[in-house]
GURO-376741 format. One record per residue (C-alpha): x negated, y negated, z negated; residue in one letter. Coordinates in Angstrom, 3 decimals, always signed. Layout:
BEGIN
<node><x>X</x><y>Y</y><z>Z</z><rest>a</rest></node>
...
END
This chain:
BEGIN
<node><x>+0.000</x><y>+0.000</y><z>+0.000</z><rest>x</rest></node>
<node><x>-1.314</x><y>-3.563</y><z>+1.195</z><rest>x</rest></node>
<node><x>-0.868</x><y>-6.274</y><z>-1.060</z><rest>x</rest></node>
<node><x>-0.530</x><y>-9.837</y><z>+0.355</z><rest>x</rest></node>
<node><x>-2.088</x><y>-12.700</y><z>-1.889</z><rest>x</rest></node>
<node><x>-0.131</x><y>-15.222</y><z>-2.776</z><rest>x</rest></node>
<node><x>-0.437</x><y>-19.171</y><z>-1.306</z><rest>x</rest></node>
<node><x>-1.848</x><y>-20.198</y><z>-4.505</z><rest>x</rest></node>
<node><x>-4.790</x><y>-17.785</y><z>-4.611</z><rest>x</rest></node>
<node><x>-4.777</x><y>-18.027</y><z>-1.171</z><rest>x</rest></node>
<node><x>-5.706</x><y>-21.218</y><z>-0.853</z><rest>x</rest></node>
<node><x>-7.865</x><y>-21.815</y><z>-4.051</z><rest>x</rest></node>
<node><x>-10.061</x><y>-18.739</y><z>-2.400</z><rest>x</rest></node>
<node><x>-10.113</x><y>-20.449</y><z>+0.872</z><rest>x</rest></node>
<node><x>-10.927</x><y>-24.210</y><z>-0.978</z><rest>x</rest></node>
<node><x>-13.881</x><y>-22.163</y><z>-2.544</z><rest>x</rest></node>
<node><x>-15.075</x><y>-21.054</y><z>+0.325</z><rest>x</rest></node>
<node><x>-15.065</x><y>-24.077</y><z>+2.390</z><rest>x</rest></node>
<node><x>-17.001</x><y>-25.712</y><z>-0.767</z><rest>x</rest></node>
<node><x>-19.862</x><y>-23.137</y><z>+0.161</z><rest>x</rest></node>
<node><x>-19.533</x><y>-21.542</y><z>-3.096</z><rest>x</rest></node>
<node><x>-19.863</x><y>-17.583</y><z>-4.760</z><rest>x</rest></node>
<node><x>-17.459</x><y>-16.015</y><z>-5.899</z><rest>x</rest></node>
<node><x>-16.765</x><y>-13.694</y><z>-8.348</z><rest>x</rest></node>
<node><x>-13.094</x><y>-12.366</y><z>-8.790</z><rest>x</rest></node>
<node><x>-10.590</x><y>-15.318</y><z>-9.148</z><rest>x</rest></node>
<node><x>-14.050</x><y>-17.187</y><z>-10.114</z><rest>x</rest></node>
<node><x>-16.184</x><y>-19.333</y><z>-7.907</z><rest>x</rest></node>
<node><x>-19.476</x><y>-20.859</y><z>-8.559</z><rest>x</rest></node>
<node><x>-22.017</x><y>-23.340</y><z>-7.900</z><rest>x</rest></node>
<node><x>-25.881</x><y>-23.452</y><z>-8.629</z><rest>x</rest></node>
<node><x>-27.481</x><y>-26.471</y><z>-8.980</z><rest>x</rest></node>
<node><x>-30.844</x><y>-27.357</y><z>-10.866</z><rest>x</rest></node>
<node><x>-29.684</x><y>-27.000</y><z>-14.860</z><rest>x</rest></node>
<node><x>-26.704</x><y>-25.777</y><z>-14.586</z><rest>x</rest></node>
<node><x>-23.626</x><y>-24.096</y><z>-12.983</z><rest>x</rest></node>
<node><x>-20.401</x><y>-25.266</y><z>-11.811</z><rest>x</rest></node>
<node><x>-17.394</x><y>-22.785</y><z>-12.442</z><rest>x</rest></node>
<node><x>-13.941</x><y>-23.075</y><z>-10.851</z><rest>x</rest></node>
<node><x>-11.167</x><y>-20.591</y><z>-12.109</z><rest>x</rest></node>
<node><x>-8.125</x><y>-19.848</y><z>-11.137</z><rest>x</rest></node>
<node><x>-5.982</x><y>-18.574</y><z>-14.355</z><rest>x</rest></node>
<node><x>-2.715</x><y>-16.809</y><z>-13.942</z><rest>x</rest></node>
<node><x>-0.211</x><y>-16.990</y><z>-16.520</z><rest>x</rest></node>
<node><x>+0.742</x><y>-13.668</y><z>-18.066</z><rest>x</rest></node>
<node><x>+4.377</x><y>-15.014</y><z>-18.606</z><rest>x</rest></node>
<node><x>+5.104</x><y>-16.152</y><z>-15.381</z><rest>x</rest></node>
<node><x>+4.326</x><y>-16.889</y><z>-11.588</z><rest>x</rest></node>
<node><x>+2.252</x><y>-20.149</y><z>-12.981</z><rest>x</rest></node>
<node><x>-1.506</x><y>-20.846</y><z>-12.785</z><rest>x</rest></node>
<node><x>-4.161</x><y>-23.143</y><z>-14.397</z><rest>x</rest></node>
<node><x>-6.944</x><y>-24.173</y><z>-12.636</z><rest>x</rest></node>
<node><x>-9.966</x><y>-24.545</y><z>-15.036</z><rest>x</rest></node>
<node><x>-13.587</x><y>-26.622</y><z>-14.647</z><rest>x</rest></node>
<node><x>-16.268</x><y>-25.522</y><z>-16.509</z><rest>x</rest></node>
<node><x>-19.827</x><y>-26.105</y><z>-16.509</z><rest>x</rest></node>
<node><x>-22.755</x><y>-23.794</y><z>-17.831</z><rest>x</rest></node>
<node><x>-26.122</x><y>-25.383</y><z>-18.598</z><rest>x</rest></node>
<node><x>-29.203</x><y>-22.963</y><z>-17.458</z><rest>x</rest></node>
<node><x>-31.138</x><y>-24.580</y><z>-20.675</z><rest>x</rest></node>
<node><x>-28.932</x><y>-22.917</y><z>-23.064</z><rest>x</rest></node>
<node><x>-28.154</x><y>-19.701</y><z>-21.520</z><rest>x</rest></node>
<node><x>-29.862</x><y>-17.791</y><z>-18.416</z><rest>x</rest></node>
<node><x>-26.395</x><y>-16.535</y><z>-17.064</z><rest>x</rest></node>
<node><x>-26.027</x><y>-16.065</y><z>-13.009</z><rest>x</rest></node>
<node><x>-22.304</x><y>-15.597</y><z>-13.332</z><rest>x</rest></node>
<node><x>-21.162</x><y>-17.077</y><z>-16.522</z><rest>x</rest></node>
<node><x>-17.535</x><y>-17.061</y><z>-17.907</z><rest>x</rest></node>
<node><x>-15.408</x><y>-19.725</y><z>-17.866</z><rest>x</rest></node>
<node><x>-14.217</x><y>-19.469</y><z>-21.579</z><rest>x</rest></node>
<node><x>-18.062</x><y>-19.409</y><z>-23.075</z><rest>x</rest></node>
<node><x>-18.784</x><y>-22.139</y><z>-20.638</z><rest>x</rest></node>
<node><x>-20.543</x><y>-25.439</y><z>-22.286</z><rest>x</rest></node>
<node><x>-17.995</x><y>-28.117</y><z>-21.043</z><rest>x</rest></node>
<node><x>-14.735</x><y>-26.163</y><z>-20.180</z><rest>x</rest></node>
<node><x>-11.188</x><y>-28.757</y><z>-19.180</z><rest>x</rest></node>
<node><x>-8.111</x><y>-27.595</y><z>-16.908</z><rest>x</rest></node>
<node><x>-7.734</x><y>-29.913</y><z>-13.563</z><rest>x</rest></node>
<node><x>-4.983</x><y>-31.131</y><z>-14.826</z><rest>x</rest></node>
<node><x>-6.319</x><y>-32.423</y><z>-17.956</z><rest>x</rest></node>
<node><x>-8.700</x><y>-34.659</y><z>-16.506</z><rest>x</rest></node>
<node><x>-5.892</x><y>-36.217</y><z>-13.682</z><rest>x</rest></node>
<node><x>-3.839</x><y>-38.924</y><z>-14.225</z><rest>x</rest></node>
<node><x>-0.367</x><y>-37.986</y><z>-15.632</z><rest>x</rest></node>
<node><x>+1.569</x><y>-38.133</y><z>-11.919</z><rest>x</rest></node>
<node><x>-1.216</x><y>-36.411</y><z>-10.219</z><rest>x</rest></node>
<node><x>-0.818</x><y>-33.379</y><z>-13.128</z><rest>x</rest></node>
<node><x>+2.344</x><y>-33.460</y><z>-12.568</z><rest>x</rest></node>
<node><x>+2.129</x><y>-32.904</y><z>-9.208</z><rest>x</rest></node>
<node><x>-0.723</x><y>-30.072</y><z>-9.396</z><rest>x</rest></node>
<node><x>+1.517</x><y>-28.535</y><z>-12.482</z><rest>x</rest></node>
<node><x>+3.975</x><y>-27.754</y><z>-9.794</z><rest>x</rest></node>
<node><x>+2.051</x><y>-26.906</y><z>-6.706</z><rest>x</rest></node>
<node><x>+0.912</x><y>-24.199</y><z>-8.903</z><rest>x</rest></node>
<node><x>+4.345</x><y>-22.610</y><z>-10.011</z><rest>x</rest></node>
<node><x>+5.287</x><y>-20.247</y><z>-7.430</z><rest>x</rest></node>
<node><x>+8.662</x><y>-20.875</y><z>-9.028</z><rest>x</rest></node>
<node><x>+8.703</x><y>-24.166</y><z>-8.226</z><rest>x</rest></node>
<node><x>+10.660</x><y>-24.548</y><z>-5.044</z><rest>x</rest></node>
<node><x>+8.429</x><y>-25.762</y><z>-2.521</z><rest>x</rest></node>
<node><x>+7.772</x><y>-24.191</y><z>+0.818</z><rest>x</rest></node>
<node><x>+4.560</x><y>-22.420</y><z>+1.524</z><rest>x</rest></node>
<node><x>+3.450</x><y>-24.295</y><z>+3.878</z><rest>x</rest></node>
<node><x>+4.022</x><y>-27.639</y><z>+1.866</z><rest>x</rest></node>
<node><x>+2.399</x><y>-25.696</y><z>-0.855</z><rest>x</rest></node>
<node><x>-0.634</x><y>-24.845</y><z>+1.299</z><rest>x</rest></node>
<node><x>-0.866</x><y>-28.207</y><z>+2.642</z><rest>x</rest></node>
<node><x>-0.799</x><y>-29.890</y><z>-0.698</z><rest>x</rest></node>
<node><x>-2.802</x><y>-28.166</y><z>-3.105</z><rest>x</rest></node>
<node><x>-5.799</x><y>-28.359</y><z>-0.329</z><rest>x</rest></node>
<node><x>-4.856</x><y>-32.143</y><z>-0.299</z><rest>x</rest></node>
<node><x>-5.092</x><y>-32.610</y><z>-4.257</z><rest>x</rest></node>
<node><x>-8.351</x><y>-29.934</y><z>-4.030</z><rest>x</rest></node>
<node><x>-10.011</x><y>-32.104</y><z>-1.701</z><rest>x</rest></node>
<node><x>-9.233</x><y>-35.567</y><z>-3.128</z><rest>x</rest></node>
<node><x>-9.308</x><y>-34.629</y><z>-6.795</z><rest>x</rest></node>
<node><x>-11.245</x><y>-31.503</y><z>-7.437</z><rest>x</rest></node>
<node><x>-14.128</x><y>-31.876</y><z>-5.125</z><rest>x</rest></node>
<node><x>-15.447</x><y>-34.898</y><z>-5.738</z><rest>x</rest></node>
<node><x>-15.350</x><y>-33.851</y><z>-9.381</z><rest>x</rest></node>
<node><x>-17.374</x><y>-30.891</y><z>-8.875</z><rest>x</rest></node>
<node><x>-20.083</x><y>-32.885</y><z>-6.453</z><rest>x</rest></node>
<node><x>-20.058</x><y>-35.549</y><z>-9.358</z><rest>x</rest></node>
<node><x>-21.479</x><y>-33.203</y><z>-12.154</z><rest>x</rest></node>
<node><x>-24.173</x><y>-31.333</y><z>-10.439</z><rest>x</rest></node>
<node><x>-26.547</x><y>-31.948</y><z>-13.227</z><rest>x</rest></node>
<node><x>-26.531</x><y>-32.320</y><z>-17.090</z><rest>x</rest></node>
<node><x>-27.694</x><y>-36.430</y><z>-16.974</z><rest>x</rest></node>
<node><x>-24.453</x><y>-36.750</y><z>-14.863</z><rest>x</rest></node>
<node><x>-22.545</x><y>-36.224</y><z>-18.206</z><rest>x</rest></node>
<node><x>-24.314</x><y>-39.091</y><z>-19.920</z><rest>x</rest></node>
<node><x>-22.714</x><y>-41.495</y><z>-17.463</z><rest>x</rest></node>
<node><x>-19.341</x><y>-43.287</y><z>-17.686</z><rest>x</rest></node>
<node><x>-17.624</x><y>-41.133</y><z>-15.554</z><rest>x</rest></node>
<node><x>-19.341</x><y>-38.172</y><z>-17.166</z><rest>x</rest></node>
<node><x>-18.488</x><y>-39.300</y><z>-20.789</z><rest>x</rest></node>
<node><x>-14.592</x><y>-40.143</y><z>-19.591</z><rest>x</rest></node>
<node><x>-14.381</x><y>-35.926</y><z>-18.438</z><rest>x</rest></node>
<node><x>-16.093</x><y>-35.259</y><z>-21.867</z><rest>x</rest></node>
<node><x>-13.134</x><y>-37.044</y><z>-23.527</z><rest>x</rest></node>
<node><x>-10.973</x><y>-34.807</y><z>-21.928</z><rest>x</rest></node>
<node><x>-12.908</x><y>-31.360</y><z>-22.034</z><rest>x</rest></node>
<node><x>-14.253</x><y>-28.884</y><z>-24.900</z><rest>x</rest></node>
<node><x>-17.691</x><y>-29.091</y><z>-25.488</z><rest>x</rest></node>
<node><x>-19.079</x><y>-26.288</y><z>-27.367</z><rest>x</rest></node>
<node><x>-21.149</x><y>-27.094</y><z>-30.517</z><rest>x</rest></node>
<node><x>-25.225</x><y>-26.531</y><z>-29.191</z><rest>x</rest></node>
<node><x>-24.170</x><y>-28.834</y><z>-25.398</z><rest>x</rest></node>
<node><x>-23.626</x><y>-31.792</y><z>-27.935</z><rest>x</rest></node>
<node><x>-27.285</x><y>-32.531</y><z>-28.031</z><rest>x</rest></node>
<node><x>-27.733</x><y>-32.585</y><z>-24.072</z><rest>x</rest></node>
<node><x>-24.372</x><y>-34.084</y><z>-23.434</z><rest>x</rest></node>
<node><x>-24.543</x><y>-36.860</y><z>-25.861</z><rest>x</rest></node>
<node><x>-28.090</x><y>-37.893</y><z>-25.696</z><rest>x</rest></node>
<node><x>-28.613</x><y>-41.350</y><z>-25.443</z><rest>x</rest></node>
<node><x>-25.190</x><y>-42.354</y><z>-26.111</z><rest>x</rest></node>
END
């Protein structure tokens, strides 16, 4: 039997893909000098919802090549770090519940990907990039586990 992906994973796999990234089940990944960039896609176990979750791993703390999201050093959802309409908006394109045509679905989510998502990942591509303005606004909005404190928050 054949199963057919749905247009959520669908197009988070292809978003990864066209980012040039590696993937490792619903988890893709990004290398850069210091650290690694994680995107996951989370599905709810209650219903036909996901959560898209950020995370970054810092090589100075950890040698991991394929790190998990949830012992990540700075870990936020998407929608945590987007204004409120622009959660609101992801919120739904990820309810496969939400009644909104596949195509639309498709369409959008690759939008809000591309315009939101993207440039957040190409942003923090190294640890000083958390030290900036923009870096200490995602920090706000993210958990930081205990021993990234002292790279994160040096010269603050």
């Amino acid at each position: 039997m054949v199963t057919r992906r749905d247009p959520v994973q669908a197009t988070f796999d292809e978003f990864g893909a066209k980012l040039g990234l590696e993937k490792r089940a619903r988890t893709w990944y990004r290398r850069s000098p210091g650290m690694v960039g994680i995107l996951n896609l989370q599905k709810s176990q209650w219903g036909a919802q996901y959560y898209l979750n950020v995370a970054f791993w810092f090589t100075a703390l950890g040698a991991e090549e394929f790190p998990n999201e949830r012992e990540a050093h700075v870990r936020s959802r998407l929608d945590a770090v987007l204004g409120q309409a622009d959660a609101a908006e992801l919120t739904a394109l990820l309810d496969l519940d939400a009644p909104i045509r596949e195509a639309d679905r498709v369409t959008e989510l690759l939008r809000v990907l591309g315009g939101e998502l993207a440039p957040l990942f190409e942003k923090f591509t190294s640890v000083a990039a958390f030290r900036s303005p923009a870096g200490r606004e995602l920090l706000m909005r993210a958990l930081v586990r205990r021993e990234a404190q002292p790279l994160v928050l040096a010269d603050a």
